[in-house]
GUDREN-96250 format. One record per residue (C-alpha): x, y, z. Coordinates in steps of 0.2 Angstrom, whole numbers, padded with zeros to 4 digits, always signed. Layout:
# GUDREN-96250
XYZ...
END
This chain:
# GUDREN-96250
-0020-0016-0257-0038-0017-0260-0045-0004-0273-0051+0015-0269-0067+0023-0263-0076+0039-0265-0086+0053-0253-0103+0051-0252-0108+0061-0237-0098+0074-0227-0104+0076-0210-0091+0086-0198-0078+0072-0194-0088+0058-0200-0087+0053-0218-0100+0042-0226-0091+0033-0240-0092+0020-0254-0084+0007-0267-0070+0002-0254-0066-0017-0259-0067-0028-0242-0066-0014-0230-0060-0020-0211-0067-0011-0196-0052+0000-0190-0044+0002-0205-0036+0017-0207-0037+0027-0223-0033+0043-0233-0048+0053-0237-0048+0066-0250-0036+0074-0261-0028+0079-0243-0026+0063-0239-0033+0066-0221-0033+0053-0211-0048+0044-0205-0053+0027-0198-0068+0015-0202-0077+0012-0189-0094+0007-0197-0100-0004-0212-0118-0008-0218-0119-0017-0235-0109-0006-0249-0107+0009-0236-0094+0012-0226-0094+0025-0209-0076+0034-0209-0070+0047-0192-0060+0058-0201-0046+0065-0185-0042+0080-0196-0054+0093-0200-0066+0090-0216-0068+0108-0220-0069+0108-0240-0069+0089-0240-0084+0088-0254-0093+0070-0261-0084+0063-0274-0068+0063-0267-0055+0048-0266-0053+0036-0252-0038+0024-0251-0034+0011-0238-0021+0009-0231-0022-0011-0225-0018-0006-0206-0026-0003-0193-0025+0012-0182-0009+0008-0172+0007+0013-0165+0025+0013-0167+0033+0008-0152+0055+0008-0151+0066+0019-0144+0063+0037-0145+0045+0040-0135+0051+0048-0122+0057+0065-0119+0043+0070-0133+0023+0074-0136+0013+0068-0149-0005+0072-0154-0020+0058-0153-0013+0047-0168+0005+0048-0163+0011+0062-0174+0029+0071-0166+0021+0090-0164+0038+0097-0161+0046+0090-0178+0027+0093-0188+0031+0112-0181+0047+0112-0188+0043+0104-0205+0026+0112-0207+0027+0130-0198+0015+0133-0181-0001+0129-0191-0003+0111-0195-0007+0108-0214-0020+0095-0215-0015+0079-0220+0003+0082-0218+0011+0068-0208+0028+0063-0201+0033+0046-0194+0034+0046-0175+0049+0039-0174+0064+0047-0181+0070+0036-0195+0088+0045-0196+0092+0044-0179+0104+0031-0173+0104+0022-0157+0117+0011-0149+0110-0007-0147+0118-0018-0137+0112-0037-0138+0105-0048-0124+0103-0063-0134+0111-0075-0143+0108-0085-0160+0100-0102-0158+0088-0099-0143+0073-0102-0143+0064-0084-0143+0044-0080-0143+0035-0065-0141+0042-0054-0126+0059-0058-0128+0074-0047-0124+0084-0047-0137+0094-0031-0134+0093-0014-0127+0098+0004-0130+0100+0019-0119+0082+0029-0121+0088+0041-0108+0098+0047-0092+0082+0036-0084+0073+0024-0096+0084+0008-0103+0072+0002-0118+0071-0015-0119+0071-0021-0140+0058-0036-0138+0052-0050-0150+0035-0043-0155+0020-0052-0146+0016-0063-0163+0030-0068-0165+0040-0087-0160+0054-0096-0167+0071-0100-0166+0082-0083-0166+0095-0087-0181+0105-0069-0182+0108-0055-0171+0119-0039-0176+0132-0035-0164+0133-0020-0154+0133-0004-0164+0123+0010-0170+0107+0007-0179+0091+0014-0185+0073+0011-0179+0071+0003-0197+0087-0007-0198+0087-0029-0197+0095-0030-0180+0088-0049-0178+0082-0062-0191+0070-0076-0183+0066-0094-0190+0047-0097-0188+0038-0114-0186+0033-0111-0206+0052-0111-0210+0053-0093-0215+0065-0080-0208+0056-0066-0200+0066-0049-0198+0066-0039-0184+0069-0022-0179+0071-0008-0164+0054-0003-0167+0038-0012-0170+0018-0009-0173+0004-0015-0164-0014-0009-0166-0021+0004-0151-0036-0006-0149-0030-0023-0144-0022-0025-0127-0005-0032-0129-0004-0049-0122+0002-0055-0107+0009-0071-0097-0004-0065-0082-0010-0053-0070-0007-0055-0054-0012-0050-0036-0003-0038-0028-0002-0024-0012+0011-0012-0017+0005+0004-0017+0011+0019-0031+0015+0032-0018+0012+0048-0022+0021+0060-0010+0000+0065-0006-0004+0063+0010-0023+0061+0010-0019+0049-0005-0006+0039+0002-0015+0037+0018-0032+0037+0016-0035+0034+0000-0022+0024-0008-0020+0014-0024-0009+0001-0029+0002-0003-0044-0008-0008-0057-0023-0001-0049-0036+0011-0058-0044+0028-0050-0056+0040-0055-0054+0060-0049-0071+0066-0054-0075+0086-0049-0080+0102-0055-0072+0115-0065-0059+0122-0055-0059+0110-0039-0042+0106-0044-0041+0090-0057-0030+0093-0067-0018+0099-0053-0019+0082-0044-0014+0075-0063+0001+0083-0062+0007+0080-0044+0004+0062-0051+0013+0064-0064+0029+0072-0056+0031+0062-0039+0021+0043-0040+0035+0030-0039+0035+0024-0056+0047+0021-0070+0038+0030-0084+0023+0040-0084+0012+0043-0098+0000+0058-0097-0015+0061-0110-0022+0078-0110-0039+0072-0121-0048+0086-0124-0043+0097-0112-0039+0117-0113-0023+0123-0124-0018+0131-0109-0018+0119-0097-0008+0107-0107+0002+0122-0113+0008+0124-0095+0013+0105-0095+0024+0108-0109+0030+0123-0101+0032+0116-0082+0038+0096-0087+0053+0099-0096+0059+0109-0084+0056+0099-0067+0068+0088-0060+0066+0068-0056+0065+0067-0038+0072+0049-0039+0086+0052-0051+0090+0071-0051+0087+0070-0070+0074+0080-0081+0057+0072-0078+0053+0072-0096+0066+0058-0096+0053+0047-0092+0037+0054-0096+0028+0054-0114+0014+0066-0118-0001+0062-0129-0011+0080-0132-0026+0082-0141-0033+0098-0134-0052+0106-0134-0050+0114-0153-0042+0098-0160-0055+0088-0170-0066+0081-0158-0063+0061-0166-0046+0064-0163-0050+0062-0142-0054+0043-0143-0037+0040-0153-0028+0049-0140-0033+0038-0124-0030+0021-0136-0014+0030-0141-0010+0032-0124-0013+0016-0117-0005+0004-0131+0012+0015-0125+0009+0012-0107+0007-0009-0110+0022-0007-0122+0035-0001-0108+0025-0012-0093+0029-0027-0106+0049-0021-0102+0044-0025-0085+0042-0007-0080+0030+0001-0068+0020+0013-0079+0007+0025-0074-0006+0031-0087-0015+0050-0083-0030+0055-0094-0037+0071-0094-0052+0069-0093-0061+0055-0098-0080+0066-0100-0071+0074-0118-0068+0056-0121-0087+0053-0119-0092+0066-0126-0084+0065-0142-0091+0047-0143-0106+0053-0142-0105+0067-0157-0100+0051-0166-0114+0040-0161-0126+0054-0164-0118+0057-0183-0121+0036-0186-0137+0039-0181-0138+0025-0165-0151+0024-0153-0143+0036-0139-0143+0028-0124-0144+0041-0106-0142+0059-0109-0137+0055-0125-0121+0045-0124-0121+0029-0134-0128+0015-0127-0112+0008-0126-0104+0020-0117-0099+0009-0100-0093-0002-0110-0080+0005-0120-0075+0013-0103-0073-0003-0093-0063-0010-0107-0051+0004-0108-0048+0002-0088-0048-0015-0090-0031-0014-0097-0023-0008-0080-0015-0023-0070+0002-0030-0062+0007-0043-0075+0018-0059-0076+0025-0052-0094+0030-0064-0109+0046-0070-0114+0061-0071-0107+0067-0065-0091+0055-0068-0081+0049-0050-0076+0032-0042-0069+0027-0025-0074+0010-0015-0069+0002+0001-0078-0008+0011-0066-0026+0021-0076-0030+0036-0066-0044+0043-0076-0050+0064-0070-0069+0066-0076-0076+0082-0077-0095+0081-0075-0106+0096-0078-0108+0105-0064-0099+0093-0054-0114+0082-0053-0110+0065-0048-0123+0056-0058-0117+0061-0073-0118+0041-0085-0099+0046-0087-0096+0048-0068-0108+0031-0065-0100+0020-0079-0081+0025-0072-0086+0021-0052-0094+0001-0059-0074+0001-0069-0062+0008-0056-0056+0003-0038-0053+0019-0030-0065+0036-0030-0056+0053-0025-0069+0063-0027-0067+0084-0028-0076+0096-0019-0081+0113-0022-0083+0121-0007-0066+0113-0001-0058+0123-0017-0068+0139-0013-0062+0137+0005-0044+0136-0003-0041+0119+0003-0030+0110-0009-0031+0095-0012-0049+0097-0013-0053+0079-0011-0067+0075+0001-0063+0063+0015-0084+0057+0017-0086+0052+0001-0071+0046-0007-0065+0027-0003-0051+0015-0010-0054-0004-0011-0037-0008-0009-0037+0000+0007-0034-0017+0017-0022-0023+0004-0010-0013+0006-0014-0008+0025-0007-0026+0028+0007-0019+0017+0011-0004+0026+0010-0013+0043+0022-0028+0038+0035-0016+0030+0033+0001+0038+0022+0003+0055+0012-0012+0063+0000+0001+0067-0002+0010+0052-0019+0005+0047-0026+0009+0065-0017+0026+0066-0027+0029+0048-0046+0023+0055-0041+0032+0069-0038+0048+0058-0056+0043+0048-0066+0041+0065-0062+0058+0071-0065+0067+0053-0081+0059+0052-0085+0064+0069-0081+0082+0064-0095+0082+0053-0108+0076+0065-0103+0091+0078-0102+0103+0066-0122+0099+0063-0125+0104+0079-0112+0118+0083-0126+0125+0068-0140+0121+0082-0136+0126+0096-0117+0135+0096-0101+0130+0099-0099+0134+0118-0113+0120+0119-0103+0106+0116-0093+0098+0131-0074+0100+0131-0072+0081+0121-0082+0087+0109-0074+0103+0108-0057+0091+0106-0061+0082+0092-0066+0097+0083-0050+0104+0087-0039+0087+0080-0051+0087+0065-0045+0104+0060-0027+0102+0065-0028+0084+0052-0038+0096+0039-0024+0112+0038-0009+0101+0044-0011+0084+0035-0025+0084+0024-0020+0100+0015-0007+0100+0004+0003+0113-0006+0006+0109-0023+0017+0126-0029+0030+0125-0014+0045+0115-0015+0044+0108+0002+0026+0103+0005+0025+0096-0013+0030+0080-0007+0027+0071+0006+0038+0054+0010+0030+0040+0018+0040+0044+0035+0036+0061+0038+0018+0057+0033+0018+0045+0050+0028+0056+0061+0014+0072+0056-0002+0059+0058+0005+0050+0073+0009+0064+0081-0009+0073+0078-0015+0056+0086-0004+0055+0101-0008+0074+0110-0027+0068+0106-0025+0055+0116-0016+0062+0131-0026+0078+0130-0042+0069+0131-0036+0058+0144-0029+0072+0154-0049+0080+0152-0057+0065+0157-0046+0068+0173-0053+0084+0175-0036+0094+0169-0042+0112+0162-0043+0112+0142-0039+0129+0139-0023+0124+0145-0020+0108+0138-0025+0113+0121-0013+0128+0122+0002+0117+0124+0016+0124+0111+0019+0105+0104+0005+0105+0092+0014+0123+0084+0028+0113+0083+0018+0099+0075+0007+0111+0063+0027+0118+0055+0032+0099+0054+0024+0098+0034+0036+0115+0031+0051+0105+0037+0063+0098+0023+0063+0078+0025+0081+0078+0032+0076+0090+0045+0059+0080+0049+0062+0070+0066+0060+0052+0066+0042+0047+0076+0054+0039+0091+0060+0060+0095+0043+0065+0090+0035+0056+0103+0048+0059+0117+0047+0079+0113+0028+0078+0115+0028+0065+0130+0040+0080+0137+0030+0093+0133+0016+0089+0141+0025+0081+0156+0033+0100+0158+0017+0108+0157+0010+0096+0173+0026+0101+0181+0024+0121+0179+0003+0119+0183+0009+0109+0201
END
């Protein structure tokens, strides 16, 4: 290890240092007598620039700095789920039980358990040929997630020992591999690998299936695939962080991974609350069973934020690489931003708009780059995809925020919030004008080869009369409702009956939670169909009044309140309403 340093300049989390011998950008140290721990992340001649993730109170000049040789990275193996762990991946439940409620500065614990033992069972044999990737065993995680024990990514060779079945230790040899310099490379159920290097991958590929969500205006009109990225900008209270957790509990994805960066003790307090005790949908099992939490709440040091997202993502590749489906939720991205900015400011760089660094889209775009559907290394030949769905809290809700702007040029699809859909108690409170997927062809072809051949149509058809709605209701503020002809008057009525019956969602009740992708067919199509037979049956010069009193679409407005056993298939949905109407000709004759 390279010799110490000392403080020069203490400047809230950012530390101005010197003396280091061959300092590396990204190399964690300890700073102080409380050995608080810090990262380089700037060097000019003899000085180096050091973002403390602890806070610096009493930290004077003079003080030691010792390297520690790493950089900031992770410790991947089995025991991630099921728990929560600040920005740079410290366990808070066991630093609460070592260190009291109130974290001591400096004080540490490793965030794997080292005494815990977990029964590996091997995959592989000795004298293959192994390389980065590589199954080489696996071990029980929990009732949901079977870890995969993987050759590290740098590592190739032929696999010359590999203990039995048994009880071992993250730490303990459980595989020895003979590398093309002839030495024997130990391996064990854990590894490391640095937060700010994507780990590698065979290839990404294209794909169009989608991550349902059990949310119908996502699912439907907005969708996003596996491996996809998304952005849920909004104002306070339009409902963000909500639409994070409905993400989190119901997407169709193997593990979830949800960063709260910067966000309010209590909202992440009432993840920890809610999450453990929620049930899996898919496996009738506790949800945290496959669901790892990264806080780093509003009165955590702010460095700490940027750790948190890396942190975050390096733990999402880690189980795509096991050939899951992972799906990453950050909350919210604007803190991110906003604590790069401090940063920037205290190094004294030319501040690009509104103050943010000028490499502020940048560092974005790279962190969404690292989404994708993957060919993974090693052996079996496996794919996996981790999803980035990114909520951005803009002041004021304004839209041209730089953090909003750099995050629409990085992600595929825009659910933007609205506030007067919130004020108006309409939950989600995602507007339909504005907000737009780009894999909204993709997997239209998707949903029409494997569900309904009509499904996209059924969808623009939804879209046209939505956007419809919105021209009349410029004029019905002209010149009145009882203006408008009875087709007009139609439309306005299917554009509220798609708002309140299908758009709308509610989150806190147990049956309208979710939504599976059948009943969210029968509702639409069956919004669509009396439309169509009511505005036909106008065009005819039947009475409205009449028509649009029929007590189907009663029966269609309760179909979201129906349990999904109880929810008709669209076949008896369409022959009630075919009848229904039918009756009603009958009785006027």
């Amino acid at each position: 290890m390279h010799g110490q340093g000392y403080v020069v300049r203490v400047a809230g989390p950012l530390v101005t240092a010197k003396g280091l011998e061959k300092p590396m950008m990204y190399e964690v140290v300890r700073v102080g007598e409380l050995k608080l721990f810090g990262e380089i992340i700037g060097i000019e001649k003899d000085l180096v620039y050091i973002q403390v993730y602890e806070d610096t109170n009493g930290l004077r000049p003079g003080e030691t700095v010792e390297p520690t040789g790493q950089l900031l990275s992770v410790e991947l193996g089995p025991g991630l789920t099921n728990n929560i762990f600040d920005g740079i991946q410290r366990p808070l439940e066991r630093l609460r039980e070592e260190s009291g409620e109130f974290l001591a500065r400096g004080f540490s614990v490793n965030a794997l358990d080292r005494q815990r033992k977990w029964h590996f069972v091997p995959l592989a044999e000795a004298g293959v040929e192994v390389e980065g990737g590589s199954f080489l065993g696996e071990v029980i995680e929990s009732s949901t997630v079977v870890h995969k024990i993987m050759v590290p990514p740098n590592v190739k060779g032929t696999l010359q020992w590999i203990a039995g079945e048994g009880e071992y230790t993250v730490e303990e040899c459980i595989a020895k591999v003979e590398l093309p310099n002839g030495t024997l490379q130990e391996l064990q159920l854990m590894q490391r690998w640095p937060v700010r290097i994507p780990r590698p991958v065979k290839e990404k590929v294209f794909t169009d299936v989608p991550m349902l969500t059990g949310q119908r205006i996502l699912d439907v009109f907005f969708p996003v695939i596996k491996g996809g990225t998304a952005c849920v900008p909004g104002p306070f209270g339009s409902g963000k962080t909500v639409i994070q957790h409905q993400l989190a509990k119901w997407s169709d994805v193997d593990v979830v991974v949800y960063v709260g960066c910067g966000e309010r003790g209590n909202e992440m307090t009432e993840v920890l609350i809610e999450f453990p005790e929620l049930k899996d949908p898919r496996t009738g099992g506790p949800l945290m069973d496959r669901t790892i939490l990264v806080a780093n709440t509003s009165n955590m040091p702010v460095a700490a934020r940027e750790a948190s997202v890396f942190t975050g993502i390096a733990i999402a590749e880690y189980y795509r690489d096991m050939g899951y489906d992972v799906a990453l939720m950050a909350d919210s991205t604007s803190r991110w931003a906003e604590a790069m900015r401090e940063i920037s400011t205290r190094l004294e760089e030319m501040p690009g708009e509104e103050g943010y660094p000028a490499y502020l889209a940048s560092r974005i775009s790279a962190f969404y780059e690292r989404s994708g559907f993957v060919k993974c290394l090693g052996s079996p030949e496996r794919t996996g995809s981790v999803t980035v769905i990114g909520a951005v809290s803009p002041p004021g809700g304004d839209l041209s925020d730089p953090v909003v702007q750099a995050t629409l040029r990085s992600v595929q699809v825009f659910w933007g919030l609205d506030q007067d859909l919130a004020f108006a108690r309409h939950f989600p409170a995602i507007n339909w004008l504005n907000s737009y997927s780009l894999y909204l062809d993709r997997i239209g072809e998707y949903y029409n080869k494997s569900f309904a051949p009509d499904w996209l149509k059924k969808r623009n058809e939804a879209m046209v009369i939505l956007q419809r709605e919105s021209e009349l209701l410029e004029l019905v503020r002209l010149v009145g409702y009882d203006a408008l002809s009875t087709e007009e008057q139609l439309f306005l009525e299917t554009a509220r009956s798609l708002r309140e019956d299908f758009l709308q969602q509610d989150a806190f009740d147990d049956v309208d939670s979710y939504c599976s992708l059948r009943k969210q067919y029968v509702i639409l199509s069956s919004i669509l169909l009396v439309h169509e037979i009511i505005l036909d049956r106008i065009r005819k010069g039947e009475d409205y009044g009449s028509l649009i009193a029929n007590p189907i679409r009663e029966h269609i407005s309760q179909l979201r309140w129906l349990k999904e056993e109880e929810v008709p298939d669209w076949k008896q949905m369409q022959d009630s309403i075919l009848k229904s109407f039918s009756e009603e000709v009958k009785a006027h004759d």
